[in-house]
C-alpha positions as CSV (number, residue, x, y, z in Angstrom):
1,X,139.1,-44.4,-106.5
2,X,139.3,-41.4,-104.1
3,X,141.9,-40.0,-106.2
4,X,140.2,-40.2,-109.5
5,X,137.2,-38.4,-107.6
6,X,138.9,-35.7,-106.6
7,X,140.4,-34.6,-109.1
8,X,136.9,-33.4,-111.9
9,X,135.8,-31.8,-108.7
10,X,138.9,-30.1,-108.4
11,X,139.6,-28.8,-112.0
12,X,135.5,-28.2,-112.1
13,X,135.8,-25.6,-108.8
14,X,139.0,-24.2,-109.9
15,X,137.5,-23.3,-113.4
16,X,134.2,-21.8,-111.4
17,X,136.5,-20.0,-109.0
18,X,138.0,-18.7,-112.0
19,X,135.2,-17.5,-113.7
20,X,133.6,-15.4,-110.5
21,X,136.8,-14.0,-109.5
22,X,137.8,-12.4,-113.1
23,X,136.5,-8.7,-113.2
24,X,136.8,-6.5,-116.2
25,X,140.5,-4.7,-116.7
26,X,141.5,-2.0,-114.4
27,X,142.6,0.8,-117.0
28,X,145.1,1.2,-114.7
29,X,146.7,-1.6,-116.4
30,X,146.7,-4.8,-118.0
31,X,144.4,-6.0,-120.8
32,X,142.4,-3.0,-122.7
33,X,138.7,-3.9,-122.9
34,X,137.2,-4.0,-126.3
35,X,135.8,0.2,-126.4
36,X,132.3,0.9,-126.9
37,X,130.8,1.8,-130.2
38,X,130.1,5.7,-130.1
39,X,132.6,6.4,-126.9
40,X,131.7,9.6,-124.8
41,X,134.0,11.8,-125.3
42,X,136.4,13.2,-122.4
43,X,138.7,16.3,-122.0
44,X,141.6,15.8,-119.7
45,X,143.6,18.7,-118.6
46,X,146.7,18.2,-116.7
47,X,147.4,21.2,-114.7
48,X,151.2,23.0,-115.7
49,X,153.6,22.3,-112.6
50,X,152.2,18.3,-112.6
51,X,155.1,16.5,-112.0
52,X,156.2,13.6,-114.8
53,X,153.6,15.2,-116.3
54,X,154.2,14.5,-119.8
55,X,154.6,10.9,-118.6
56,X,151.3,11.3,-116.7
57,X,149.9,12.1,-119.7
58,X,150.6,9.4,-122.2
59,X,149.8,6.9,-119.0
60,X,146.2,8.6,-119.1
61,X,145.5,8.1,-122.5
62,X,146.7,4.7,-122.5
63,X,144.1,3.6,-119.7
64,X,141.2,5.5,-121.2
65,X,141.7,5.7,-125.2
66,X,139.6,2.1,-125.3
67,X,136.5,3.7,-123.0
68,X,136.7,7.2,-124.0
69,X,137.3,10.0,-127.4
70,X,140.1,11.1,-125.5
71,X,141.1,14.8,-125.6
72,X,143.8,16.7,-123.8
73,X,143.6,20.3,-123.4
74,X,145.8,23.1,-122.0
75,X,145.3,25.3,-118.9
76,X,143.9,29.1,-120.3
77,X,147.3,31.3,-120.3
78,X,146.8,35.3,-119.2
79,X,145.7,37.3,-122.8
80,X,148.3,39.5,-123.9
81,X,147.5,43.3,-123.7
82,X,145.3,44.4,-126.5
83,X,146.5,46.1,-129.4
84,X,144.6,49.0,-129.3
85,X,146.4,50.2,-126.3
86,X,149.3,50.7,-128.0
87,X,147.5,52.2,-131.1
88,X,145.6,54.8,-128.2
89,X,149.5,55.5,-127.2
90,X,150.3,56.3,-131.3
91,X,147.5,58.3,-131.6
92,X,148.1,60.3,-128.5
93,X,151.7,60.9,-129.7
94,X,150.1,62.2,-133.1
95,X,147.6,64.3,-131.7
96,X,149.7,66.4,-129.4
97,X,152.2,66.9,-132.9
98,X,149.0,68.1,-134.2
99,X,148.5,70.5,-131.8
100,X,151.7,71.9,-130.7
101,X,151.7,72.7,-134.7
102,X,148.6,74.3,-134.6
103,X,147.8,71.7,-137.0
104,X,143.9,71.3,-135.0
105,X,141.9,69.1,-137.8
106,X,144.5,65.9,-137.7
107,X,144.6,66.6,-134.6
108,X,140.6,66.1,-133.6
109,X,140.4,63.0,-136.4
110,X,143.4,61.0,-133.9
111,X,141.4,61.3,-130.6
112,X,137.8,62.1,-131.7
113,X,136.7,58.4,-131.9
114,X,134.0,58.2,-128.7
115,X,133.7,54.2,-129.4
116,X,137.4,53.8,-128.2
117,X,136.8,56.2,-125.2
118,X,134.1,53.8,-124.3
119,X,136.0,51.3,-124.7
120,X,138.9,52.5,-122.8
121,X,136.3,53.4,-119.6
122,X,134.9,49.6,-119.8
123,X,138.0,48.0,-119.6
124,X,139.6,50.3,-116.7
125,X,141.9,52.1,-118.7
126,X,141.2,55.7,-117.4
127,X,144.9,57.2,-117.3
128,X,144.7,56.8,-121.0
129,X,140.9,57.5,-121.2
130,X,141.6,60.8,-119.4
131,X,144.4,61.8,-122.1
132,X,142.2,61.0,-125.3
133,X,139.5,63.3,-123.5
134,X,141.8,65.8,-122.9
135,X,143.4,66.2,-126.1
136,X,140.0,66.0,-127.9
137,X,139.3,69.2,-125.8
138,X,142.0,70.7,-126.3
139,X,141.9,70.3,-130.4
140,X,138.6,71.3,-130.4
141,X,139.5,74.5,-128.6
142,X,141.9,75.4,-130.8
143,X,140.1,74.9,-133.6
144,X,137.1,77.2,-132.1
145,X,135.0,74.1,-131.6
146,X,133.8,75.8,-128.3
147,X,129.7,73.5,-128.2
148,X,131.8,70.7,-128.6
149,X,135.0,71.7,-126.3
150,X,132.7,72.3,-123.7
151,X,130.6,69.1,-124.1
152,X,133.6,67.1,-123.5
153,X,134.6,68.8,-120.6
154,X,131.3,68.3,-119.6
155,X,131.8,64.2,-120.5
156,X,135.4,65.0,-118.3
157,X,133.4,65.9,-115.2
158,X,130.8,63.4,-115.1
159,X,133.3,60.4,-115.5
160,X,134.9,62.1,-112.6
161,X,138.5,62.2,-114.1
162,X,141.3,64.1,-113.4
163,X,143.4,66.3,-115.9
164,X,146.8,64.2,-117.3
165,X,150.2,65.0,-116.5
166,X,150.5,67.1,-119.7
167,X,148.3,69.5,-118.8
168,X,150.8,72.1,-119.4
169,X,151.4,71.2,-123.3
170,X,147.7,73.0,-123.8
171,X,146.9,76.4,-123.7
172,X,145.6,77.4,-120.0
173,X,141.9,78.1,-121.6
174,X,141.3,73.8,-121.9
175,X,142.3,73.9,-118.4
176,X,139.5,76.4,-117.4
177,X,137.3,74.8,-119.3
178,X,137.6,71.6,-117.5
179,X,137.9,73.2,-114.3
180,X,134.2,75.1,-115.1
181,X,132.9,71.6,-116.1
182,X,134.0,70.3,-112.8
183,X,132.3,73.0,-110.7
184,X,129.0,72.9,-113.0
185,X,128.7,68.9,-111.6
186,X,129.4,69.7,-108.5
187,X,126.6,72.1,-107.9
188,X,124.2,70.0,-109.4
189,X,122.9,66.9,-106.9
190,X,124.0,63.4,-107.8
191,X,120.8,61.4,-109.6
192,X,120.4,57.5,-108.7
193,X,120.8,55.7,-111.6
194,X,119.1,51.6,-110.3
195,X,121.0,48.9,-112.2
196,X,119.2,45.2,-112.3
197,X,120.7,42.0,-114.3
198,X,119.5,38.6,-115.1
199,X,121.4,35.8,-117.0
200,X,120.4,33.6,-120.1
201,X,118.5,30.6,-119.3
202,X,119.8,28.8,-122.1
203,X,123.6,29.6,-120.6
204,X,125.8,26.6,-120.0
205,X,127.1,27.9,-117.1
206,X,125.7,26.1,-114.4
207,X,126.3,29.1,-111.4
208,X,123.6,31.8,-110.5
209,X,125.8,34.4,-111.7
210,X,126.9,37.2,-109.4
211,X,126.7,40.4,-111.5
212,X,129.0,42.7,-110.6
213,X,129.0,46.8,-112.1
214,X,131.6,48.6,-112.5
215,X,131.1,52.1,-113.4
216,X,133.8,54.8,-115.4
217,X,136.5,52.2,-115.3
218,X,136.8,52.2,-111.7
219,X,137.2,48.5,-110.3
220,X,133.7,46.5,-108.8
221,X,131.4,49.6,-107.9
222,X,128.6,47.3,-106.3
223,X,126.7,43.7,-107.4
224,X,123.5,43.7,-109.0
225,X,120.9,44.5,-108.4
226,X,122.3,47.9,-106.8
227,X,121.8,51.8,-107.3
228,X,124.7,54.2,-107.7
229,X,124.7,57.8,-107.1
230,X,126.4,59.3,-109.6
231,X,127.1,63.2,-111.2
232,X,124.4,63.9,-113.7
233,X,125.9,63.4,-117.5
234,X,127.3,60.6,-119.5
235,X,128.3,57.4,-117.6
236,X,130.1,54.0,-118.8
237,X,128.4,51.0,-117.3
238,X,129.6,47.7,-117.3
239,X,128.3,44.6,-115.7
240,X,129.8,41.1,-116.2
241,X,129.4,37.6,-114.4
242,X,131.6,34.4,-114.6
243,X,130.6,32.6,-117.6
244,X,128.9,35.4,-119.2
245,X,129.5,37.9,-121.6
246,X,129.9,41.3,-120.1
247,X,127.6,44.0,-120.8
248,X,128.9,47.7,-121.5
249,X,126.6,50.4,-121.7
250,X,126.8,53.9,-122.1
251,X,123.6,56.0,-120.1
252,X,123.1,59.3,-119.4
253,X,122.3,60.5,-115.6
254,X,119.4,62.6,-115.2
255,X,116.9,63.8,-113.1
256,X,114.6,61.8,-111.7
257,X,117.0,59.0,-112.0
258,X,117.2,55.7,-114.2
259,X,116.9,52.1,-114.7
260,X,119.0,49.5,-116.4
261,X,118.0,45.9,-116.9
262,X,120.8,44.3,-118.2
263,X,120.3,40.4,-119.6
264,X,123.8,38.4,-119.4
265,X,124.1,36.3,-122.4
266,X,126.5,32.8,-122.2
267,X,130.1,33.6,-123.1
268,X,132.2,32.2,-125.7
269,X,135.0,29.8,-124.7
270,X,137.8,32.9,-125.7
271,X,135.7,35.1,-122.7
272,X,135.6,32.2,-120.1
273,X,139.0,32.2,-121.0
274,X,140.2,35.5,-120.1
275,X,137.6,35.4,-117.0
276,X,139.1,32.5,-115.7
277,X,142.8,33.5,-115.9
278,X,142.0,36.8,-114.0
279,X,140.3,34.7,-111.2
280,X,141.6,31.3,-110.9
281,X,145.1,30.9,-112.7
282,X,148.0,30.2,-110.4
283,X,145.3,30.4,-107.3
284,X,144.6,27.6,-104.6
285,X,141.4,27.4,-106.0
286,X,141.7,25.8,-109.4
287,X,139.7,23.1,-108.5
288,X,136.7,24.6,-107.0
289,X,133.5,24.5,-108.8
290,X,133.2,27.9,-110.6
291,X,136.8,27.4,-111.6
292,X,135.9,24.3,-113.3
293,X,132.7,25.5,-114.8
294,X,134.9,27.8,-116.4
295,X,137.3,25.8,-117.2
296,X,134.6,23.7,-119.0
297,X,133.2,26.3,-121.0
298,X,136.5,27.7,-122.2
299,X,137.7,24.3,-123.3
300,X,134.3,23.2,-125.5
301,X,133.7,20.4,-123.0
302,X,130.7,18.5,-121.7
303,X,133.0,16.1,-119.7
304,X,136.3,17.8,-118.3
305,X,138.3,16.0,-115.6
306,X,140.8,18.6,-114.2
307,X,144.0,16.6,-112.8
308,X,146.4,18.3,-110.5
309,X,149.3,17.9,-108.0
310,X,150.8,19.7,-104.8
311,X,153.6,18.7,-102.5
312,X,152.1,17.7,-98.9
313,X,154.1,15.7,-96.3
314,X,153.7,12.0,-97.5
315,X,154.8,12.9,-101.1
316,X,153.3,14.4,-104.1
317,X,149.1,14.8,-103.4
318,X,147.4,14.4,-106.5
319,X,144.0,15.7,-106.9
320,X,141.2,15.7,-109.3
321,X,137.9,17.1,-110.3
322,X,135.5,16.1,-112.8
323,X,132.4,18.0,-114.3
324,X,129.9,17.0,-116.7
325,X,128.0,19.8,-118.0
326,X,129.4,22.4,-116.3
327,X,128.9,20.8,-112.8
328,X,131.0,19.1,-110.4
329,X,130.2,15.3,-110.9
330,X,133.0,13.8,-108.4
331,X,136.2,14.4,-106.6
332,X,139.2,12.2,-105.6
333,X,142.8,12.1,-104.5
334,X,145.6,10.0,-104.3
335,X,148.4,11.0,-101.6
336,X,151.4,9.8,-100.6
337,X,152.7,9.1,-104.1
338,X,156.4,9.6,-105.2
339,X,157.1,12.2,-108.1
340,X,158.0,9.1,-110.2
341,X,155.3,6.8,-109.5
342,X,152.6,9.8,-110.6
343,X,152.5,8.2,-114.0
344,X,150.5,5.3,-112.4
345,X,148.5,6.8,-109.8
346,X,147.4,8.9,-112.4
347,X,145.3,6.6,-114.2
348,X,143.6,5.2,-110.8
349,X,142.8,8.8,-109.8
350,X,141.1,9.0,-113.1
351,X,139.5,5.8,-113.1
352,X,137.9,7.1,-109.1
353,X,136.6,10.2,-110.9
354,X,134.4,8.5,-113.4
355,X,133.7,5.4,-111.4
356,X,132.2,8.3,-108.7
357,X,131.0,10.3,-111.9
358,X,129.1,7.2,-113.0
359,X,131.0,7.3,-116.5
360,X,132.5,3.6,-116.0
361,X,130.1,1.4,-114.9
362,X,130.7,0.2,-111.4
363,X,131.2,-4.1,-111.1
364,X,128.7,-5.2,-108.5
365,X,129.8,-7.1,-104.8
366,X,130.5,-10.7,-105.7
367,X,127.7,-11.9,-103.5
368,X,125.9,-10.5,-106.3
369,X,126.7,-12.1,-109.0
370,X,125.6,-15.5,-110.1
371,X,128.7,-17.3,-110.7
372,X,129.4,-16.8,-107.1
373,X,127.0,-18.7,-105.6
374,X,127.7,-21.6,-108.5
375,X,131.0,-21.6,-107.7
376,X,130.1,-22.2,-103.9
377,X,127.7,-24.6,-104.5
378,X,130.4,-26.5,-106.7
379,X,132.6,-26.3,-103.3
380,X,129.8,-27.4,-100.7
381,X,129.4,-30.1,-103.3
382,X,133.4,-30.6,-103.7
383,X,133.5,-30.7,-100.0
384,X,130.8,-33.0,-99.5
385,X,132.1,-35.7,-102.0
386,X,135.6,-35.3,-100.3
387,X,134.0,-35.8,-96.9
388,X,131.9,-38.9,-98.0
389,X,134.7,-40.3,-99.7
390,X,137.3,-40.0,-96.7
391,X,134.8,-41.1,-93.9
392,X,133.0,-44.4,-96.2
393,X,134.2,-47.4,-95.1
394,X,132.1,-50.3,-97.4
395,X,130.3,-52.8,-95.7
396,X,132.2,-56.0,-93.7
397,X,131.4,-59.4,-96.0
398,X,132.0,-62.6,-94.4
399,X,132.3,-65.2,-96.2
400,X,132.1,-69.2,-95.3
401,X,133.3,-72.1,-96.9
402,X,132.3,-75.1,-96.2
């Protein structure tokens, strides 16, 4: 009779025990839970020099393809130098032909465009900015152009440039001319020109940009807002801020002085692009916040977890950063972790990022959940048949017979 007791308890608290102690699959591995109707979607980027990582990849999507509209993306590579350089160099080529041939009307039409000597100025180009302007002189001297030949060496001065190693190839008059130009700016007092900036609300960059102004294509003059002294004439402004498109202006420097309120619009993901592979590629930074923001905007994506390695002394550290909206949401790392076993610790370093993230929902302390205090009221129960049944002894009947 004890034995045929004990053993419905039994099976009863094994199947309750059962039931509290199953949680939901670790995407890490073993059974895929059923996904979601209308999954969030998730970029993933897997930083170039991961170890395994191919293998690290396809072990990520496996875990998360049920929760998640998985997307991979790549790591922004460094823009190749813009075409128009090399059409600047063609033209340059052409226009001293020109000249040399006396040949003065080609010769203006290959260096007279002013939007590409803004352009040039803006992007820091001013060797060649300084030869366009020079040539363009010089044509226009020879062609008896003098109002406009001395209008650009007036533009020369101002922008502060200094005559091209070719000098030589033009007749010595463009050289006084620019030389004049020079001493004209330099009697003249410098004029303040104040320079203020302010970004788009609607941006989706989450960081208070930091303006910085850069002035005649000369690297970071100063961060808004800020006044420059500068020589009284043209000027190429350009203010920009990570996450925003930049702003070029061209002014003109004058007595009193001047104002520029400059409003920073949000930039498109091929901008954030090129911003964040001149500040953040191959740096030790590539998981900080503006880095990620970045990151975020370049690659289209509302959620982006950023997954990385480095060698430390225990192994391989892999790291991790997610961001929702533009912000960082969480952070974890796994250490220690072989080169080969990446392609599994991978997964749980994802899975910490959007448990922390609150993008997988987080299974409550089994204290909390009902089945647990079932199941160990089923065992005090178990327990206290078991007892009663061990320590019972029946009653003593004494029977007489006569």
């Amino acid at each position: 009779m004890v034995r045929l007791a004990l053993a419905p308890t039994a099976a009863l608290v094994a199947a309750c025990g059962h039931a509290f102690l199953t949680l939901p699959a670790d995407p890490t591995g073993g059974t895929a839970t059923v996904a979601p109707a209308g999954k969030p979607a998730l970029t993933v980027v897997v930083a170039q020099g991961t170890p395994q990582r191919d293998r690290v990849r396809a072990a990520i999507e496996r875990s998360l393809r049920s929760s998640f509209d998985l997307a991979f993306a790549e790591l922004p590579s460094a823009p190749r130098s813009p075409e128009t350089t090399a059409a600047v160099e063609l033209d340059l080529v052409a226009a001293r032909k020109a000249y040399i041939n006396a040949d003065f009307s080609p010769c203006i039409a290959h260096v007279g465009d002013e939007a590409r000597l803004v352009d040039l100025l803006s992007t820091g180009k001013r060797l060649l900015a300084e030869r366009l302007l020079f040539w363009r002189i010089a044509c226009r001297v020879g062609a008896s152009k003098s109002a406009e030949a001395r209008a650009d060496a007036d533009a020369f001065a101002a922008f502060d440039l200094e005559a091209p190693p070719d000098v030589a190839s033009a007749v010595p008059e463009v050289e006084a001319l620019i030389a004049a130009a020079g001493q004209r700016a330099a009697d003249r007092p410098r004029v303040p020109i104040a320079i203020t900036a302010e970004a788009d609300p609607g941006a989706s960059f989450r960081f208070a940009p930091r303006a910085v102004v850069s002035i005649d294509g000369r690297t970071t003059v100063c961060t808004a807002p800020c006044t420059l002294d500068v020589l009284p004439g043209d000027h190429v402004i350009r203010v920009e801020a990570d996450g925003f498109t930049p702003e070029i202006r061209r002014v003109r420097a004058q007595v009193p002085g001047s104002e520029i309120a400059v409003r920073l619009g949000p930039a498109p993901p091929e901008v954030a692009a090129v911003q964040w592979t001149a500040r953040y590629a191959g740096g030790p930074s590539v998981d900080s916040a503006a880095s990620v923001g970045l990151l975020a905007v370049a690659t289209r994506s509302r959620r982006l977890a950023l997954v990385a390695a480095e060698p430390s002394p225990k192994g391989t550290r892999l790291f991790g950063v997610l961001a929702i909206d533009g912000g960082v949401a969480s952070r974890a790392e796994r250490s220690g972790a072989a080169d080969s076993d990446l392609a599994d610790t991978a997964p749980a370093l994802l899975r910490d990022l959007l448990l922390r993230g609150e993008l997988l929902p987080s299974e409550p302390p089994l204290y909390k959940k009902p089945l647990f205090w079932i199941a160990i009221g089923l065992a005090a129960a178990a327990a206290t048949a078991v007892t009663i049944l061990l320590v019972y002894t029946p009653p003593k009947q004494v029977e007489v017979k006569l």
